[in-house]
C-alpha positions in Angstrom: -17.9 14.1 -24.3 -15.4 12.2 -22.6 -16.0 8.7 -21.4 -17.4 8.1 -18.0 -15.4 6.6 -15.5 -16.0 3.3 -14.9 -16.0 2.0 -10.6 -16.1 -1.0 -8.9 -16.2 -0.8 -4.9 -15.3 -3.4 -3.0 -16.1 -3.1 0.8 -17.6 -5.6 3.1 -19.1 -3.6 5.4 -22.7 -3.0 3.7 -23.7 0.5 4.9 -20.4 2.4 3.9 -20.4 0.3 0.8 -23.9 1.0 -0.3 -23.6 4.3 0.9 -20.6 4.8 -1.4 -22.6 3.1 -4.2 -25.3 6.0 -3.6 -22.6 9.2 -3.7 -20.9 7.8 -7.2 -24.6 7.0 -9.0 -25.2 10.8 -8.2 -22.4 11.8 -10.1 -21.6 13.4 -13.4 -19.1 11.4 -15.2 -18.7 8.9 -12.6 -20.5 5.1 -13.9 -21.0 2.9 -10.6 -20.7 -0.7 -12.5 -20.1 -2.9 -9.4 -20.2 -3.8 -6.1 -18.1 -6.5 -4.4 -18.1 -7.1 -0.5 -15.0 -9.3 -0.8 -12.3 -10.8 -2.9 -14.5 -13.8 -4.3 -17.3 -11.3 -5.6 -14.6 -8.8 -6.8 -12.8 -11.0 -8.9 -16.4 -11.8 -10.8 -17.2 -8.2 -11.3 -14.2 -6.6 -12.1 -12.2 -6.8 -15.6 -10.1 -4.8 -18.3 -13.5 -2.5 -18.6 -13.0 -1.0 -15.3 -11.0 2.3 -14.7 -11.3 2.7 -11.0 -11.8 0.2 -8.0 -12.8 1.6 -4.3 -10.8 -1.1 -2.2 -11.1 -1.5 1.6 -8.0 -3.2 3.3 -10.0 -5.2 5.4 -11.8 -8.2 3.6 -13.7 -11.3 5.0 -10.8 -13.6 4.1 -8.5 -12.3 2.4 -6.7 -8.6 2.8 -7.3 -5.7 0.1 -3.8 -5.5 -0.3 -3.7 -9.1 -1.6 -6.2 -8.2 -4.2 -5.0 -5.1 -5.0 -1.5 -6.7 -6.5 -3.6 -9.3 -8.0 -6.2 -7.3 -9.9 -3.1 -4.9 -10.7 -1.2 -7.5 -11.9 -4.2 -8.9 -14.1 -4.8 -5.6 -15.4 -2.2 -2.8 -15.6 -4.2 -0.3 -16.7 -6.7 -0.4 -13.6 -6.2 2.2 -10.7 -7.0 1.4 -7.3 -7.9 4.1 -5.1 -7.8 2.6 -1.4 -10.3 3.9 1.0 -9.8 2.3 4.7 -9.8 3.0 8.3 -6.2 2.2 8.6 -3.5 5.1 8.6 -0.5 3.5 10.0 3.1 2.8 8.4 2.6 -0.7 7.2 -1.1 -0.2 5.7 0.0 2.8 3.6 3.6 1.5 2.3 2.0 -2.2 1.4 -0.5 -0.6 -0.1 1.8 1.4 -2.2 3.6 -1.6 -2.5 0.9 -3.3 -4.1 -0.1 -0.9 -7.0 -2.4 1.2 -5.0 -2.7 4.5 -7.0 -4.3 6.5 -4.1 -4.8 6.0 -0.2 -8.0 8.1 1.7 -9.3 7.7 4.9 -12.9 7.0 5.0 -13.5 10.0 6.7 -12.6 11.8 4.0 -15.2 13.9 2.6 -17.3 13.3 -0.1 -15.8 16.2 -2.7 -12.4 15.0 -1.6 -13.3 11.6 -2.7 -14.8 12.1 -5.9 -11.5 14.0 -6.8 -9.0 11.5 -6.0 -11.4 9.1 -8.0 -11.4 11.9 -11.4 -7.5 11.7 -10.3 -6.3 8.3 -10.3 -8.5 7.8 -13.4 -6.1 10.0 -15.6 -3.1 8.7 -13.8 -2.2 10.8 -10.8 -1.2 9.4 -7.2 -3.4 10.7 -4.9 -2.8 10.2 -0.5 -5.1 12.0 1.5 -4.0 14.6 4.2 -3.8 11.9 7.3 -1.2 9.8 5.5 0.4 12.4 2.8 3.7 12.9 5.0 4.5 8.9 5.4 3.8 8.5 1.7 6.3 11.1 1.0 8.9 9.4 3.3 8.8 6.1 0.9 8.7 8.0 -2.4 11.5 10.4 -1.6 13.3 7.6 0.5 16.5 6.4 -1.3 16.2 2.7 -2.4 16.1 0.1 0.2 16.3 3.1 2.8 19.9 4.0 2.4 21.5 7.1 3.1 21.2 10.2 0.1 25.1 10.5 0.0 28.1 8.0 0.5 28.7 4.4 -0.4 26.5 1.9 0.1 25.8 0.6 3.8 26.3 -2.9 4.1 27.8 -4.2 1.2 27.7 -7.7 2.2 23.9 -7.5 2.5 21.7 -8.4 -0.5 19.4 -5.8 -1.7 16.4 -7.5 0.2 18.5 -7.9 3.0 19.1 -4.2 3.5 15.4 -3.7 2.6 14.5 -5.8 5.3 17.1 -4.1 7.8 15.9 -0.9 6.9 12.0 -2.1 7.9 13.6 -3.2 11.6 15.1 0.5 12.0 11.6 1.7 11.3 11.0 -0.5 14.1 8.8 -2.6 12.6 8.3 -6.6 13.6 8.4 -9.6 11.5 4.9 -9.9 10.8 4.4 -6.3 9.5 7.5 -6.2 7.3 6.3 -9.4 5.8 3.3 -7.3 5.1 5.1 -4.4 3.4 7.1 -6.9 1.4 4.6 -9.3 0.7 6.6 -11.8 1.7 5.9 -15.2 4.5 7.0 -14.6 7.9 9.2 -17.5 7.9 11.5 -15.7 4.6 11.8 -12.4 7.1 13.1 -14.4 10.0 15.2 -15.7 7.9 16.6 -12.8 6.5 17.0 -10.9 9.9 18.7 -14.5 10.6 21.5 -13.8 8.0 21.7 -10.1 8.3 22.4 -10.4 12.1 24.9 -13.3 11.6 26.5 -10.8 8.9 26.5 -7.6 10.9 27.7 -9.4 14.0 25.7 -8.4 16.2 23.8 -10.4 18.9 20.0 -9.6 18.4 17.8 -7.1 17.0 18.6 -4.3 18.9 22.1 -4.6 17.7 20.3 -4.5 14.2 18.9 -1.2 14.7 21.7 0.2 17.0 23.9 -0.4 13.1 21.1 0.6 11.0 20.6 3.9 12.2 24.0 4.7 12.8 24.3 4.2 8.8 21.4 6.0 8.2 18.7 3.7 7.5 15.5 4.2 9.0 15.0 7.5 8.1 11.4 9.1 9.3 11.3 7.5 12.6 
């Protein structure tokens, strides 16, 4: 017999978290080895042992998408299987962004969830049906949003710098790119700084005016 999977969830809102805790202690397979209501708590339970941590986006303090990349980082071989409220853009790319090997709503059924935990376990990427399209945009998006076919846009532009450009398009702000990118809102402004004064254009509307006439910001 195979190994049970082993799951941490972290969620600081106590009645979805304990009644989480309740559905995975029911289940076959399934080993329910921790519970963390925010980053401090999750970074004391969870370690190379674990296979599989439930992460909310929203955490007292600190944001799941934060703690995603670090536990990620600390430990390759851990899948994170997001389960949040949040179904927008930003929330499903940074989370993508961040290692996040699945994304569910947490209205997502119960069957539904104890599949895309078997899932992620064994390697798969899992989105659930709210947010499968906008996944598929980013994974079948060509890198740093440029068009399938042709040369380059933008030449002059650094990789990031077309990243970025390609975020405006979307018609995202300063504050959310900074969230997909994991990056300070003081390095965006100053990328959409330079890539203005190198597009010569006068604002941001400019920006997205020359963006989508090269084909960036594709899916909005």
């Amino acid at each position: 017999m195979s190994a049970a999977i082993r799951v941490v969830v972290v969620d600081d809102h106590p009645v979805f978290r304990l009644g989480i805790a309740g559905l995975l202690s029911s289940l076959d397979g399934i080993d329910l080895v921790g519970q963390a209501d925010g980053p401090e708590q999750a970074r004391a339970r969870i370690d190379a042992s674990v296979d599989v941590v439930l992460m909310d986006l929203d955490l007292a303090g600190e944001s799941g998408v934060v703690l995603t990349r670090e536990l990620v980082s600390a430990y390759p071989d851990l899948k994170v299987l997001v389960v949040t409220m949040h179904e927008d853009d930003v929330s499903v790319l940074a989370a993508m962004r961040a290692g996040a090997r699945g994304y569910l709503l947490k209205s997502s059924p119960p069957d539904r969830l104890e599949r895309a935990i078997r899932s992620v376990a064994v390697g798969d990427l899992i989105v659930g049906h709210g947010v499968a399209d906008r996944a598929l945009s980013y994974v079948s998006a060509p890198p740093a949003g440029r068009a399938a076919a042709g040369p380059r846009p933008f030449p002059d532009l650094t990789d990031r710098e077309l990243e970025v450009l390609d975020l405006v398009a979307r018609g995202m702000g300063n504050a959310a790119i900074a969230q997909a990118l994991s990056l300070s809102e003081k390095t965006v402004r100053n990328h959409v700084s330079n890539l203005l004064t190198k597009l010569a254009v006068r604002d941001r509307a400019g920006a997205v005016a020359a963006a989508r006439d090269a084909g960036l910001g594709a899916g909005v």
